[in-house]
C-alpha positions as CSV (number, residue, x, y, z in Angstrom):
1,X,96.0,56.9,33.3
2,X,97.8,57.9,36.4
3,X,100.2,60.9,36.0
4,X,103.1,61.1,38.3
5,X,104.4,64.7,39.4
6,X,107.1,65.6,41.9
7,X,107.1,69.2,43.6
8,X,109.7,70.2,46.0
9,X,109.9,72.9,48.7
10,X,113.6,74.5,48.4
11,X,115.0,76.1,51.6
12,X,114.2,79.5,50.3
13,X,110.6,78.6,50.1
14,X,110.3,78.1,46.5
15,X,108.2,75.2,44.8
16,X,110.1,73.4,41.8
17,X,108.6,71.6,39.6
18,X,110.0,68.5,38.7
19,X,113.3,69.5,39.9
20,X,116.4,68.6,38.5
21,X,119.6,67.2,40.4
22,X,120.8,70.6,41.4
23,X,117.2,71.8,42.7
24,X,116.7,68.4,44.5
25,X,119.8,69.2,46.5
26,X,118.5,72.4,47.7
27,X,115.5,70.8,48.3
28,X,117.1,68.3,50.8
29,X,119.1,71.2,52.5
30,X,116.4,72.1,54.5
31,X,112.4,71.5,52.1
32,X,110.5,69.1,51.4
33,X,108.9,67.3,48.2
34,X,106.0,65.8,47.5
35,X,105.4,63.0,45.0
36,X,101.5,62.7,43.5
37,X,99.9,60.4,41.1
38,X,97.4,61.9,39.8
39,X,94.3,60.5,38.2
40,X,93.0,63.4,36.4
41,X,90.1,62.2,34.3
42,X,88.2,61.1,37.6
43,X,90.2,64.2,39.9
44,X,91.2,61.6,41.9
45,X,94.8,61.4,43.9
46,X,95.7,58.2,44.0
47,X,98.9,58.4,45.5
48,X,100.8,60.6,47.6
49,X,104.1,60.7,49.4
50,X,105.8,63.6,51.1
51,X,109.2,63.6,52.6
52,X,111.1,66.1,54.8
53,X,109.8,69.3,56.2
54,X,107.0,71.2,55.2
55,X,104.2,73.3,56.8
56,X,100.6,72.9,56.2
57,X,100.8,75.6,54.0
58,X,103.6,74.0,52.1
59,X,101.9,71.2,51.4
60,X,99.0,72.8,50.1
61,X,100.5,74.6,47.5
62,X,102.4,71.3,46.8
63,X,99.7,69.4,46.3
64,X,97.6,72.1,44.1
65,X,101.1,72.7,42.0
66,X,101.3,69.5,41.1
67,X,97.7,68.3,40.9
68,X,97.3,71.4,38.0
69,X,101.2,69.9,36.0
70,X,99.8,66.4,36.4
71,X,96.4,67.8,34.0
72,X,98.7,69.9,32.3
73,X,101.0,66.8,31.4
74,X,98.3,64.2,30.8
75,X,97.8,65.4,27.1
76,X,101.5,64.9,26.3
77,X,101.5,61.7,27.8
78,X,98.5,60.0,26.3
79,X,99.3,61.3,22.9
80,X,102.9,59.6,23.6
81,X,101.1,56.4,24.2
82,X,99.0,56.4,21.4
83,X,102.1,57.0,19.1
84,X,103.5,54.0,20.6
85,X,101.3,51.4,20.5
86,X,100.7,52.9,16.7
87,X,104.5,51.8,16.0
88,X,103.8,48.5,17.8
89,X,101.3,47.6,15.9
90,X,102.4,48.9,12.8
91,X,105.6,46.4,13.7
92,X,103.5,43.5,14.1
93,X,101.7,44.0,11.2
94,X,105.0,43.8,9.0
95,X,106.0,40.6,10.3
């Protein structure tokens, strides 16, 4: 199961998680983001994309932010699965 996560880099040098509409502005005022999918049960990136301006440094913290959300958000996600293809089968069975 691949987890997506996006970081970005405000101007101000701050790493948001996820950022909403506000933050993303900021972001495009003078950061950076970077976008990962995340394959945590092998530790595998499997994708990457980073857009705008960012050091090495940046990118690096980035990438490590948003590698440790992508484990942190792989529980809630599977469970989330599981409960729905419970309902769908559960659906199917009624029919």
């Amino acid at each position: 199961l691949v987890v997506g996560v996006k970081v970005g880099l405000s101007s101000d040098n701050r790493l948001l998680v996820d950022p909403d509409r506000d933050e993303e502005g900021r972001v495009r005022e003078g950061g950076g983001e970077l976008t990962l999918g995340y394959l945590a049960n092998l530790e595998q990136v499997v994708c990457l994309m980073c857009e705008g301006v960012m050091t090495g440094d940046a990118v690096s913290k980035a990438l490590v932010s948003a590698t440790n959300t992508a484990s942190l958000v792989l529980p809630a996600v599977q469970e989330e699965l599981v409960h729905r293809l419970k309902q769908k089968r559960n659906s199917e069975n009624q029919k």
